[in-house]
C-alpha positions as CSV (number, residue, x, y, z in Angstrom):
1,X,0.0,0.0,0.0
2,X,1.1,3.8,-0.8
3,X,2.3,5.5,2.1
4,X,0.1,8.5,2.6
5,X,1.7,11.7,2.2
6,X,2.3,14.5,4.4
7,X,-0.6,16.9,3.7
8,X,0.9,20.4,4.6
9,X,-1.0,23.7,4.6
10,X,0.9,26.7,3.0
11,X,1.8,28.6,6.0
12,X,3.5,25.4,7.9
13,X,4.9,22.9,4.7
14,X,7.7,20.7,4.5
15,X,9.6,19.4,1.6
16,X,9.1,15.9,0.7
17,X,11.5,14.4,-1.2
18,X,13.6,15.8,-4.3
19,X,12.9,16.4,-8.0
20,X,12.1,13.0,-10.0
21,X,13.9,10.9,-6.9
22,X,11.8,8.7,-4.1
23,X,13.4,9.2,-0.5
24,X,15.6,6.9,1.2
25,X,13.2,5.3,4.0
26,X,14.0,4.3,7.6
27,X,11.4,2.3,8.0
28,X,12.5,0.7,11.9
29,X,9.7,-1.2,13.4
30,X,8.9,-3.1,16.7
31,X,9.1,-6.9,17.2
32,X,6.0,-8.3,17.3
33,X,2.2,-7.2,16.2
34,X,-0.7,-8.1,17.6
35,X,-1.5,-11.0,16.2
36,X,-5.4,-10.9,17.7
37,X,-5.9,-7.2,15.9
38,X,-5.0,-8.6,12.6
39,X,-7.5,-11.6,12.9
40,X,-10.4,-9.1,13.8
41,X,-9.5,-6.9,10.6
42,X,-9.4,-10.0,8.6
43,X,-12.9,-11.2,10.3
44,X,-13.9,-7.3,9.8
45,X,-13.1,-7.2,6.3
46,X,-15.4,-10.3,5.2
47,X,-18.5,-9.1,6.7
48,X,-20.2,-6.8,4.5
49,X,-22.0,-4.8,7.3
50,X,-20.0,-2.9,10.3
51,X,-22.1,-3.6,13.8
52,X,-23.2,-0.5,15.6
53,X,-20.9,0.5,18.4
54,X,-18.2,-2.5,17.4
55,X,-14.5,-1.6,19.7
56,X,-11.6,-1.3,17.4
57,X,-8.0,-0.2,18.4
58,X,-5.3,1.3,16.6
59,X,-1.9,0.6,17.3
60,X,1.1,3.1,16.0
61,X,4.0,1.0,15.7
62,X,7.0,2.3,17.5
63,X,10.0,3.0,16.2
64,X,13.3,5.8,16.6
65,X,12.7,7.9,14.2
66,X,9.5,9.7,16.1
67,X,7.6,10.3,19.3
68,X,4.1,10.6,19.6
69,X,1.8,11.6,22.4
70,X,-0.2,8.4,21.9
71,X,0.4,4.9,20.8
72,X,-2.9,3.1,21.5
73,X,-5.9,4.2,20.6
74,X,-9.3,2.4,21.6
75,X,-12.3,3.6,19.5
76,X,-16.0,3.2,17.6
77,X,-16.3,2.1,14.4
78,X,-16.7,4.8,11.9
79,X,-14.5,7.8,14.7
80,X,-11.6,9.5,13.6
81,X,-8.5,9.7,15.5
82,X,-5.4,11.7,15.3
83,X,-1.7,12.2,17.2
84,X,0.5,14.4,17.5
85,X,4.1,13.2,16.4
86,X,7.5,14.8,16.8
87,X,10.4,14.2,14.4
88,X,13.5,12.5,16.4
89,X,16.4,14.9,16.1
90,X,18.0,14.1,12.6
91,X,14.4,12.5,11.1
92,X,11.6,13.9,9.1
93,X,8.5,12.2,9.0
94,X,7.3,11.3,5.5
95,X,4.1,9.5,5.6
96,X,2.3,6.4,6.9
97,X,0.7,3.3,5.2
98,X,-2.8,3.8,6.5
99,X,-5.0,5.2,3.3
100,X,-6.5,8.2,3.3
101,X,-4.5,9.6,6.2
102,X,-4.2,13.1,6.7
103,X,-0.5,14.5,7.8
104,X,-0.6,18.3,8.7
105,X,2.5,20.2,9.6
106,X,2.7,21.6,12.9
107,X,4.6,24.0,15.0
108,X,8.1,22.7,16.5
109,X,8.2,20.2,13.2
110,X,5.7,18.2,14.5
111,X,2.9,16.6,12.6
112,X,-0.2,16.0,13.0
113,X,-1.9,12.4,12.3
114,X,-5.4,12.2,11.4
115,X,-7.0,8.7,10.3
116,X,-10.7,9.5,9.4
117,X,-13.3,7.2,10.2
118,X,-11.6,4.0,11.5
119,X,-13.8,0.6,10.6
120,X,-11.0,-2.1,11.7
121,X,-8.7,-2.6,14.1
122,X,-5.1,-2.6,13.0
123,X,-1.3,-1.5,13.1
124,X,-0.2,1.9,11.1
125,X,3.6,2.7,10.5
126,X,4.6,5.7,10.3
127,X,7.5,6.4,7.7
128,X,10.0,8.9,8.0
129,X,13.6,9.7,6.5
130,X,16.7,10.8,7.9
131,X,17.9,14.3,6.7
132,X,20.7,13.4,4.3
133,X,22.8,17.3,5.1
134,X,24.3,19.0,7.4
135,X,26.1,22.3,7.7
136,X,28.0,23.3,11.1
137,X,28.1,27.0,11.5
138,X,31.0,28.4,13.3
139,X,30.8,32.0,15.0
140,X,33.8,32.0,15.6
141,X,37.5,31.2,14.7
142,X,37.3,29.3,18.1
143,X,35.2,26.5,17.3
144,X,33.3,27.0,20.5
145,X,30.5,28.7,19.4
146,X,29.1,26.3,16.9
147,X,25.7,24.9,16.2
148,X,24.3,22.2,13.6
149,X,21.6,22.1,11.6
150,X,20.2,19.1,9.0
151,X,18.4,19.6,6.1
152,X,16.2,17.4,4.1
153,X,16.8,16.3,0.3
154,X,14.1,19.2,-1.2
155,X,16.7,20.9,-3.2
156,X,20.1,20.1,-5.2
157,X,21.7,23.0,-3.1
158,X,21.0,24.1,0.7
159,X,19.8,27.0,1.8
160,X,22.0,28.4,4.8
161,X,20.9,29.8,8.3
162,X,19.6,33.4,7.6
163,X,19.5,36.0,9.5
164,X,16.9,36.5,13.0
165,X,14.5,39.3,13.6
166,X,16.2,40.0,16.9
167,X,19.4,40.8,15.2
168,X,21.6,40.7,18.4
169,X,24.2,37.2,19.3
170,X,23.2,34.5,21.3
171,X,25.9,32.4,22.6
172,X,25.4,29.0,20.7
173,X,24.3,26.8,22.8
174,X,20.7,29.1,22.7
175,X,20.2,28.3,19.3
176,X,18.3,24.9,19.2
177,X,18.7,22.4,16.6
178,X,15.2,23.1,15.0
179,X,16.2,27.4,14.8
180,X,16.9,28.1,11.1
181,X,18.1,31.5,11.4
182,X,21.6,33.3,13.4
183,X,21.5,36.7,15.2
184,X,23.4,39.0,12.9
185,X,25.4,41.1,15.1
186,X,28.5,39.7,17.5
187,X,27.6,39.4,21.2
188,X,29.8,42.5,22.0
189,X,27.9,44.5,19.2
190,X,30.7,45.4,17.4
191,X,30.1,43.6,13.9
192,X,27.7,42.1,11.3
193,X,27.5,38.8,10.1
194,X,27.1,39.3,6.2
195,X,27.2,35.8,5.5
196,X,29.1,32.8,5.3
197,X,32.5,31.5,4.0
198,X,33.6,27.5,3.3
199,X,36.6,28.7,4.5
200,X,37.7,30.1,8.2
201,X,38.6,33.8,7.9
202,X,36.2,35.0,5.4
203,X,38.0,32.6,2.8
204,X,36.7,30.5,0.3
205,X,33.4,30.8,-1.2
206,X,30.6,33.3,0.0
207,X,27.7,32.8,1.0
208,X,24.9,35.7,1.9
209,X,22.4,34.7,4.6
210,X,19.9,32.6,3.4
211,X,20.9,32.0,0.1
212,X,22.1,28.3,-1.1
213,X,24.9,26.2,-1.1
214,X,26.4,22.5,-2.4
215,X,26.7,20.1,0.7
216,X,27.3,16.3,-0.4
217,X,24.9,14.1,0.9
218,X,26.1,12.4,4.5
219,X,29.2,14.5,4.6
220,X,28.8,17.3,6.9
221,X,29.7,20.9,5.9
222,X,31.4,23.1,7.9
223,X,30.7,27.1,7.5
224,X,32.0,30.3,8.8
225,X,30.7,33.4,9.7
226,X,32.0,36.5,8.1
227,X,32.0,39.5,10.4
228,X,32.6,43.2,9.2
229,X,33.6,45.4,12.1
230,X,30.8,48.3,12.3
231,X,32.6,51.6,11.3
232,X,33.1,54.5,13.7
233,X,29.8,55.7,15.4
234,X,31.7,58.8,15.9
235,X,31.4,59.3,12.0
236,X,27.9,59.4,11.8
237,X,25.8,62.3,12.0
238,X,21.8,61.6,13.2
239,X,18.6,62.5,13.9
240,X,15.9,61.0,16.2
241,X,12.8,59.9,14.5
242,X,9.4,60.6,16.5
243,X,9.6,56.9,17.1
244,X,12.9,57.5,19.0
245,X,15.1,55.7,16.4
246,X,18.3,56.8,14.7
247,X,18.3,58.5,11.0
248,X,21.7,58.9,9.6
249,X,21.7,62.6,8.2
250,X,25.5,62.6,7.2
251,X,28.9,60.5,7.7
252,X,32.3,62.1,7.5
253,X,34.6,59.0,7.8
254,X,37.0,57.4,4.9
255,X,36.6,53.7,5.5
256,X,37.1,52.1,2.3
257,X,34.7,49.6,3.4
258,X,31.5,51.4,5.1
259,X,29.6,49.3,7.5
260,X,27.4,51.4,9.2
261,X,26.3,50.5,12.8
262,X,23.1,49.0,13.3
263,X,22.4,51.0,16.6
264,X,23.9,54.8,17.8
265,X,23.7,56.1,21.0
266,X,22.1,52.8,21.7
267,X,19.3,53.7,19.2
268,X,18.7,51.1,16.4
269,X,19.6,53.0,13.0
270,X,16.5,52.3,10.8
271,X,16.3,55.1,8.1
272,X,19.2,56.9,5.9
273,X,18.2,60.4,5.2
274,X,18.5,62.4,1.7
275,X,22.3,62.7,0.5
276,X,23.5,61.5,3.6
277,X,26.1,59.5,1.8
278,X,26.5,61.9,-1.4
279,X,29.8,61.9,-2.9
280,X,30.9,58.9,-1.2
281,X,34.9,57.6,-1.2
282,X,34.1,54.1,-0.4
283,X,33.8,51.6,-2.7
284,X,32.2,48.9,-0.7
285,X,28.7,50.0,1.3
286,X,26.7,47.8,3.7
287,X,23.6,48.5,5.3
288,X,22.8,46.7,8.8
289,X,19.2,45.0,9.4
290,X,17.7,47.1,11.4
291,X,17.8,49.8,8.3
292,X,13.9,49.8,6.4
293,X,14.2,52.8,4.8
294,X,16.8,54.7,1.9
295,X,16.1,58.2,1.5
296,X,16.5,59.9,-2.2
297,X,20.0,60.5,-3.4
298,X,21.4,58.8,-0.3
299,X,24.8,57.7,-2.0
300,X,24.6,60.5,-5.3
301,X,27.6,60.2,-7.0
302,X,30.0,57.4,-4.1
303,X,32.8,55.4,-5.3
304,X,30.3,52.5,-4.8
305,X,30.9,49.1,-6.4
306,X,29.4,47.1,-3.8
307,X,26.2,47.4,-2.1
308,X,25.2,44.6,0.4
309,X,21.6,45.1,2.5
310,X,19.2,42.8,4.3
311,X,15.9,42.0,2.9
312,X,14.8,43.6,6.3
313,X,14.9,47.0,4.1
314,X,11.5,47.6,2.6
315,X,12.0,51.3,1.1
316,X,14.7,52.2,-1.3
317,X,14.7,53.5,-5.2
318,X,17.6,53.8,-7.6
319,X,17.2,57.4,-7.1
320,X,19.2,56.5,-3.8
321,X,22.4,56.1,-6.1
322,X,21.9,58.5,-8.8
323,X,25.1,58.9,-10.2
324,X,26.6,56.0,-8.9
325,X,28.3,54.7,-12.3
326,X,30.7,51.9,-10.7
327,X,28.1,50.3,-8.4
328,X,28.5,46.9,-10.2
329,X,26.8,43.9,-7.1
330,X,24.2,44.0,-5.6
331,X,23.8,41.7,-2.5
332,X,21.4,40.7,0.1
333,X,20.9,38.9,2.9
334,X,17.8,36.9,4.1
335,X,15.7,37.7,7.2
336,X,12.4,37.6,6.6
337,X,11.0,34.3,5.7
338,X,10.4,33.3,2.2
339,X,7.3,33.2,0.9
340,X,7.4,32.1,-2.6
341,X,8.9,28.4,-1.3
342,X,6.8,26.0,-2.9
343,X,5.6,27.5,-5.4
344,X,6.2,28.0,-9.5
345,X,8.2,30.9,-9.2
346,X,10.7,28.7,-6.7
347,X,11.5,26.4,-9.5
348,X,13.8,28.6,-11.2
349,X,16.5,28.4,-8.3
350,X,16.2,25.0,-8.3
351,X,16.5,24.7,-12.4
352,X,19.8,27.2,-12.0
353,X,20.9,24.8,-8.9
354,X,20.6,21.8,-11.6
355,X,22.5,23.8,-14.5
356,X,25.2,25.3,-12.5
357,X,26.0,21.9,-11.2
358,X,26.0,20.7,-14.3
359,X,29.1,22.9,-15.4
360,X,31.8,21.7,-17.5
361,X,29.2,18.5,-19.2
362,X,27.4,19.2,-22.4
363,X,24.1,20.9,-21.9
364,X,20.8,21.5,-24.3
365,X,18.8,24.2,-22.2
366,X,15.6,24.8,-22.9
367,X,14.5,28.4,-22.1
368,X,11.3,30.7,-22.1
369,X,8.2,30.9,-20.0
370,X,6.0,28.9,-18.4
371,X,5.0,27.4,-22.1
372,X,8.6,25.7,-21.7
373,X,7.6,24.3,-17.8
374,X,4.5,22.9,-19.5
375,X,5.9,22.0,-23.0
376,X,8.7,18.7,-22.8
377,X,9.4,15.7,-22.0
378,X,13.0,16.1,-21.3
379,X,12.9,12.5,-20.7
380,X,12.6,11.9,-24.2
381,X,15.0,14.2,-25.0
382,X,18.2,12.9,-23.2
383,X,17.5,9.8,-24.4
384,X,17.9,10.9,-27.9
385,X,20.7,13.1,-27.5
386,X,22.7,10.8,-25.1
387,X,26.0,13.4,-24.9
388,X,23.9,15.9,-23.6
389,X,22.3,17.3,-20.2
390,X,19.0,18.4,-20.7
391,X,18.1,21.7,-18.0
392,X,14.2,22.7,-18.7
393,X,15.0,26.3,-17.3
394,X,11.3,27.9,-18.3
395,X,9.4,29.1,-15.6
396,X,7.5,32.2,-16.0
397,X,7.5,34.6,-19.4
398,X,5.7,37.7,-18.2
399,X,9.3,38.8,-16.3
400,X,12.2,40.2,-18.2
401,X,13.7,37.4,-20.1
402,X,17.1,39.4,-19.6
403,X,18.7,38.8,-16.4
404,X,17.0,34.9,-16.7
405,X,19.4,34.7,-19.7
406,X,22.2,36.3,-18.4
407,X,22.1,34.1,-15.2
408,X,21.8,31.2,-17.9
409,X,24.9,32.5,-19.8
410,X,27.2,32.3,-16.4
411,X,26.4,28.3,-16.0
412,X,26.3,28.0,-20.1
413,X,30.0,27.5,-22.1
414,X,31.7,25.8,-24.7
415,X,29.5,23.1,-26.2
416,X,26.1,23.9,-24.9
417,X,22.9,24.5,-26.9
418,X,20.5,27.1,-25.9
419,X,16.8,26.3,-27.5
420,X,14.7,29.7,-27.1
421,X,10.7,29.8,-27.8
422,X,9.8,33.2,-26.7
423,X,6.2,33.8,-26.0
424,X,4.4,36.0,-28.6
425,X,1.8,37.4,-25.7
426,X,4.6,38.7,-23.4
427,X,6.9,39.2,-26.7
428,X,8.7,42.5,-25.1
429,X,10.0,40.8,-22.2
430,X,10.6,37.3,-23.9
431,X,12.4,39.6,-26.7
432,X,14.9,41.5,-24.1
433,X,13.5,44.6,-25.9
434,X,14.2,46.7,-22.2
435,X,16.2,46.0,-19.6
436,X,13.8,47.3,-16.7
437,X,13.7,44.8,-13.7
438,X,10.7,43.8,-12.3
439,X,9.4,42.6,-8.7
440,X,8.6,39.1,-10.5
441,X,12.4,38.3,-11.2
442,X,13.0,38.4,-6.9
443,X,10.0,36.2,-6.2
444,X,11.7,33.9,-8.8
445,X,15.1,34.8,-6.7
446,X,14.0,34.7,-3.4
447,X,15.3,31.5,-2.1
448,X,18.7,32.2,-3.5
449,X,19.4,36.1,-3.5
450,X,23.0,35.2,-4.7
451,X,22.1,34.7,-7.5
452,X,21.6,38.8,-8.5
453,X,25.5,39.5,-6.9
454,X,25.9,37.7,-10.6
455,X,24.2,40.7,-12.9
456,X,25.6,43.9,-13.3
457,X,23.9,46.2,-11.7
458,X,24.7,49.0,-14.9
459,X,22.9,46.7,-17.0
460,X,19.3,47.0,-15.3
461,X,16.7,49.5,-15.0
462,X,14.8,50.0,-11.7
463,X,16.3,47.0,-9.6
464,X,16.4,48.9,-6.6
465,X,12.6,50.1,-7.2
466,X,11.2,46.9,-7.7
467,X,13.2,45.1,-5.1
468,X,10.9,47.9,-3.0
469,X,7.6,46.2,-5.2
470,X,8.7,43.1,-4.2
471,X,8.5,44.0,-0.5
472,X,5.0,45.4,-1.1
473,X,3.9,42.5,-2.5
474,X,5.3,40.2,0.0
475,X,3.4,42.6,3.2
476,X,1.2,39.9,4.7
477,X,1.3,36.9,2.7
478,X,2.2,33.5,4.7
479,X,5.5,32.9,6.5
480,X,7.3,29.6,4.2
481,X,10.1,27.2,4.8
482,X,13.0,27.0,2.5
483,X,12.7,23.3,3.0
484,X,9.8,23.3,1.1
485,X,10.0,22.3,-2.9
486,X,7.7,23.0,-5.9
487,X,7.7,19.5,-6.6
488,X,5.6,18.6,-3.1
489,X,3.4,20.9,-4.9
490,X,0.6,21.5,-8.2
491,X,0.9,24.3,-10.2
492,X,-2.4,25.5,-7.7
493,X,-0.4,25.3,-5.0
494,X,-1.8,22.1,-4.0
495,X,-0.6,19.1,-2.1
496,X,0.2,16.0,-4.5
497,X,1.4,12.4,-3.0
498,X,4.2,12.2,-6.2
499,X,6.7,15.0,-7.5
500,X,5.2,17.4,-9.8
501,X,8.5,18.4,-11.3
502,X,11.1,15.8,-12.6
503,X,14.7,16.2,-12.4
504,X,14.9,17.9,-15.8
505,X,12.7,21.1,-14.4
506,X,9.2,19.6,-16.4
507,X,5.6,20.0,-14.8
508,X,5.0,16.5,-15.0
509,X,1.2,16.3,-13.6
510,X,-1.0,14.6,-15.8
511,X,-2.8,16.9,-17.9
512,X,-5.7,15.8,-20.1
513,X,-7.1,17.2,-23.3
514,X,-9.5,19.7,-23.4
515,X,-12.9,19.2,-24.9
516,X,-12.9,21.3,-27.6
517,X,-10.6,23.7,-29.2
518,X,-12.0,26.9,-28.0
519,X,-9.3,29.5,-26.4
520,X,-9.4,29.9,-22.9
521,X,-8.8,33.5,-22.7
522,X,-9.8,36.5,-25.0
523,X,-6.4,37.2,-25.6
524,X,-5.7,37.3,-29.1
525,X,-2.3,37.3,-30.3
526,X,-0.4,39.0,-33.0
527,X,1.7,36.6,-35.4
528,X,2.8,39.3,-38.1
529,X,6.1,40.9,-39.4
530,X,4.6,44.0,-38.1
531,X,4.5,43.2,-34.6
532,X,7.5,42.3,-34.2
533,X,10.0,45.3,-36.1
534,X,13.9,44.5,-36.5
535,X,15.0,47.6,-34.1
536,X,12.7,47.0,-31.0
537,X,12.6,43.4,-31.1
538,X,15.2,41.4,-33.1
539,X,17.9,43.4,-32.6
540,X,18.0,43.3,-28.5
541,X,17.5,39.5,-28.8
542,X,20.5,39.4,-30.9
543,X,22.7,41.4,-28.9
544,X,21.7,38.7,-26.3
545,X,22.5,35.5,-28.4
546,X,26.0,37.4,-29.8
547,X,27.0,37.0,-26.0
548,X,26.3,32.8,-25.8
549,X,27.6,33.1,-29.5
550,X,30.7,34.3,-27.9
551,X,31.0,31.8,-25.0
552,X,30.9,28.9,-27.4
553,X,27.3,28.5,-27.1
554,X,25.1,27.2,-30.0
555,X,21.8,28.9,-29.6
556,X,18.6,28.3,-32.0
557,X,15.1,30.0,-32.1
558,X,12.2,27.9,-32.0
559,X,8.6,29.0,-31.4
560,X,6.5,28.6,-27.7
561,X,3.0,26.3,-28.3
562,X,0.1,28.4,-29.3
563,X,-3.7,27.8,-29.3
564,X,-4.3,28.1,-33.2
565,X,-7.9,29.5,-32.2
566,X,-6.0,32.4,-30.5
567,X,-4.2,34.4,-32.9
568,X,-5.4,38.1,-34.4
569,X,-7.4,38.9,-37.2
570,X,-4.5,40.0,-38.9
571,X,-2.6,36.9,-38.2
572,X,-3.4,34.9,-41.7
573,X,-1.7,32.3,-43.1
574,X,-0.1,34.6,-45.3
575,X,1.3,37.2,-42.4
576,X,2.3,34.4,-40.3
577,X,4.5,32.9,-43.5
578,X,5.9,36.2,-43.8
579,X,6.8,36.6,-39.9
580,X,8.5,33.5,-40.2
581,X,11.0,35.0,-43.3
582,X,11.2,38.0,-41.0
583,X,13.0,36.0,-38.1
584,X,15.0,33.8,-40.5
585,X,16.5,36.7,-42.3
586,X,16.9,38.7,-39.3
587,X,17.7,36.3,-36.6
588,X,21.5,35.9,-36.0
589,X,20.9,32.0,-34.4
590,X,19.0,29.7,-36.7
591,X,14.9,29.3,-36.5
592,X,15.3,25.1,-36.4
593,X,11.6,25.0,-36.4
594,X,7.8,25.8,-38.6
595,X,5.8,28.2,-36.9
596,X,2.6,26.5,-38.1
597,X,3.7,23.2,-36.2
598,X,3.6,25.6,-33.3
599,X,0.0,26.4,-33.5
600,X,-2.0,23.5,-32.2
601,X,-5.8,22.4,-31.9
602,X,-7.0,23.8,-28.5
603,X,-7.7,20.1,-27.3
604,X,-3.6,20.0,-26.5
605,X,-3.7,22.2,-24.6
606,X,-4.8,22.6,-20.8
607,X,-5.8,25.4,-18.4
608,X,-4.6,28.3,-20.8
609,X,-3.9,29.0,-24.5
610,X,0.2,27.7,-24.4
611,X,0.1,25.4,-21.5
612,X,-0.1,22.0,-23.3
613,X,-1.6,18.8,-22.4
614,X,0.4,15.8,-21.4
615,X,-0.6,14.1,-25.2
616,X,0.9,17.6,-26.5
617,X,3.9,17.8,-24.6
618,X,4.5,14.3,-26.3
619,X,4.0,15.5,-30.0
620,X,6.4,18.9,-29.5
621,X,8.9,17.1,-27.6
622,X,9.1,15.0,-31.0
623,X,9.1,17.6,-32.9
624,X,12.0,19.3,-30.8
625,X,13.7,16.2,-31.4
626,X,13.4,16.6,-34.9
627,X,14.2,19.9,-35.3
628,X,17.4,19.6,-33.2
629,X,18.5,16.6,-35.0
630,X,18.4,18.1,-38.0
631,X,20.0,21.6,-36.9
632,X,23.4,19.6,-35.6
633,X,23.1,17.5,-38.7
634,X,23.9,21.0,-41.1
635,X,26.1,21.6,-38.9
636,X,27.7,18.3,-39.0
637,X,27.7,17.5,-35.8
638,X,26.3,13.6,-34.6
């Protein structure tokens, strides 16, 4: 029998298993069973009628991987009857064999059992898993203040402890095995915790609260905190809010590294006034927790390269570093909760975790929207190009397509093949024709903030303004876990009992035809020549393949799936003929597909107009095949 699975509401959820793999079970069980229980469900089970008020008794069998606050439970026919159970330290319990039980996350990590309406007396075993990684944080050089944590197979790469709300140091020994975040500022208040190195002394790789790194499965990682000495309070200059915080009004130090102090005069600093900062020396700037707000033209015209801030800061523009032309990173550090875990828009960390640990092995990535997440069998794919890695990187198209692709092209290199199929109905942003960020791009982000110290800040529009959307949007949704995966998850944000993502990055859920052909949505869409003009459409694209053209990439242009019923007027057979010649005369990168094999009949596809059905997915992915085949054949490759 199916073990049933851990039914988890959204604000307490915990990861089940990874992408496409079944966990490793402890299943540990007592000696005996009761023999007498198992000859009433057998008597139970051949009598078609259940006697009023008949005794039954559940048993939970006992084992080391949990506690519960019951073992025995004597009961009616037809009650329902639920425990509580606690994880043993080092465990994570993943289901039971009873069917139709219901597993709710609790507070603590506990779980909560519920079997409904028990006819039969019997034993039920609970199944649970031990957490394959741990990291070992170390706050200081020492070794003596140290604390562990394990973390459950729910993504390629771990996310680290993050940052607490309460911001001072505890010694260690406070922090208990089950706390998932680190006060940020040393015991004797004179530095910040920015992060985490693999190396003692702020060696080796960094790592910014939160945000993810590679531990090996059973072998225990050790990490290190990196403190940054708070500069001077004597070089600050404040003002006290009505709430009685500080407001930096001005600075008149020369640290080449500015760390300015999360509290003056024993008043936490939560605000930077207008041009406090203006015509900065130092290069490097970071912001302690307790700051929420940026004022306008804070750092007009610094030295800045580097600008490193918690996601505790909820108000800032890029108006705050007008003039700012060197400010290259961008970091941040985690100390709110996510919220996005779980979802859709937490699949594109763990598709970049797959391709950046695929580096240095031959890759086909697939890129574009949510069509892509909806539109292969990757499956099918690796088995017919057995050289290559296949990375389904697709996840949302109605966010810039620009920093998704330059994140791609620093895990892309010699060898690779990048298949685009931008989406006509959100053709700007699938067409890099601006480079304006959006909030969208952190939600996609937000488990791994690490991953924006990789853009260039110079090469974005409004990243500091919609990081401040981003908050907005965030105000009052549910507290997550970063334990949680998408793949525990439907694209409704739904419970399922199997992975809804495979190991590739596909939406694997079953998906059945629609009825009819019929578009979902009144959103007709524009297939001409004239919708898409060389200057404000090909060109940007272009600029963006030259760069994987560059690296050694092979990139081709293929077309997203498209209801057929949901094109323009204007989109006849004749316009859509001539778009075609307009991106194979234009394009840079060859078009290795037809667009007409792109428009199919509205009964492939499910739930929208480029989403396709499980018997779609199987016809494109053929056709991908195809195409691809061919493409490396002219090229003469195998």
């Amino acid at each position: 029998m199916r073990a049933a699975p851990i039914i988890q509401p959204p604000e307490k959820r915990t990861s089940m298993r990874r992408h496409g793999q079944k966990p490793h079970t402890e299943r540990l069980f007592c000696a005996g069973f009761l023999c007498a229980f198992s000859l009433l469900a057998l008597a139970g089970c051949a009598s078609s009628e259940v006697p009023a008020e008949r005794p039954v008794r559940i048993v939970l069998e006992e084992n080391q991987s949990f506690s519960s606050d019951r073992f025995v439970f004597d009961l009616t026919a037809g009650e329902s009857v639920s425990a509580k159970l606690t994880p043993a330290e080092g465990f994570r319990v993943t289901g039971c064999d009873y069917e139709g039980a219901l597993m709710e996350s609790g507070e603590n990590g506990t779980i909560l059992l519920t079997l409904p309406e028990v006819r039969y007396t019997r034993t039920v075993r609970i199944e649970a898993e031990k957490n394959p990684y741990t990291i070992t944080y170390h706050l200081d050089s020492s070794g003596d203040s140290a604390f562990t944590l394990t973390y459950p197979a729910s993504h390629l790469r771990v996310n680290t402890a993050a940052g607490s709300a309460e911001f001072m140091a505890a010694e260690a020994d406070e922090l208990s095995s089950e706390s998932r975040t680190v006060p940020l500022i040393s015991p004797d208040g004179s530095s910040l915790l920015t992060g985490w190195t693999t190396l003692p002394d702020s060696e080796g790789e960094f790592i910014s609260p939160g945000s993810r790194v590679l531990v090996s499965e059973n072998v225990p990682l050790d990490l290190y905190a990196d403190y940054r000495p708070f500069s001077p309070a004597t070089d600050f200059d404040y003002e006290v809010t009505p709430s009685g915080e500080a407001a930096v009004t001005g600075y008149h130090g020369t640290d080449a590294e500015l760390v300015i102090p999360a509290y003056l005069d024993g008043r936490p600093v939560t605000a930077i006034r207008e041009r406090a900062f203006a015509d900065l020396s130092s290069e490097s700037v970071i912001l302690p927790p307790t700051i929420r707000e940026v004022g306008l033209y804070a750092f007009e015209n610094s030295a800045l390269t580097s600008l490193t801030f918690f996601d505790s800061l909820t108000n800032i523009t890029d108006y705050a570093v007008s003039g700012c032309g060197n400010l290259k990173t961008i970091r941040i550090g985690a100390v709110k909760p996510p919220v996005y875990s779980g979802t859709y828009y937490d699949t594109f960390t763990d598709k970049t975790d797959r391709l950046r640990l695929l580096a240095g092995r031959q890759k086909i990535i697939l890129f574009s929207g949510s069509s892509a997440r909806f539109g292969y069998d990757c499956a099918m794919i690796d088995a017919a190009f057995p050289d290559y890695e296949v990375v389904n990187i697709g996840v949302f198209a109605y966010t810039n397509a620009l920093p998704q692709l330059d994140l791609i092209g620093h895990f892309a290199g010699e060898g690779d093949i990048l298949v685009h199929s931008p989406e006509f109905d959100a053709a700007k942003r699938q067409f890099c024709t601006t480079d304006a960020m959006d909030s969208a791009f952190f939600r996609m982000i937000e488990s791994d903030y690490d991953l924006l110290s990789l853009l260039d800040y110079r090469d974005y529009g409004g990243l500091l303004s919609a990081f401040s959307t981003y908050q907005k949007e965030r105000e009052g949704m549910e507290a997550g876990d970063y334990r949680l995966s998408a793949s525990s998850f439907d694209e409704d944000h739904k419970p399922v009992s199997e992975p809804s993502y495979n190991k590739y990055g596909d939406y694997i859920v079953f998906r059945p035809n629609a009825s009819d052909d019929t578009p979902i949505y009144d959103l007709p869409v524009e297939y001409t020549a004239a919708a898409f003009p060389k200057e404000a459409f090909i060109d940007p694209l272009n600029a963006v393949f030259k760069r994987f053209l560059e690296n050694g990439v092979r990139v081709c242009f293929t077309y997203a799936p498209r209801n057929r019923e949901a094109l323009s007027e204007k989109s006849t057979a004749e316009a859509r003929a001539a778009l075609e010649t307009h991106f194979r005369e234009n394009l840079i990168v060859p078009v290795i597909s037809d667009i007409e094999e792109s428009l199919y009949p509205g009964r492939y596809l499910f739930g929208t107009d480029n989403h396709l059905s499980t018997e779609g997915v199987a016809i494109r992915t053929e056709r991908t095949i195809r195409d691809l085949k061919n493409e490396l054949e002219k090229e003469g490759q195998p």
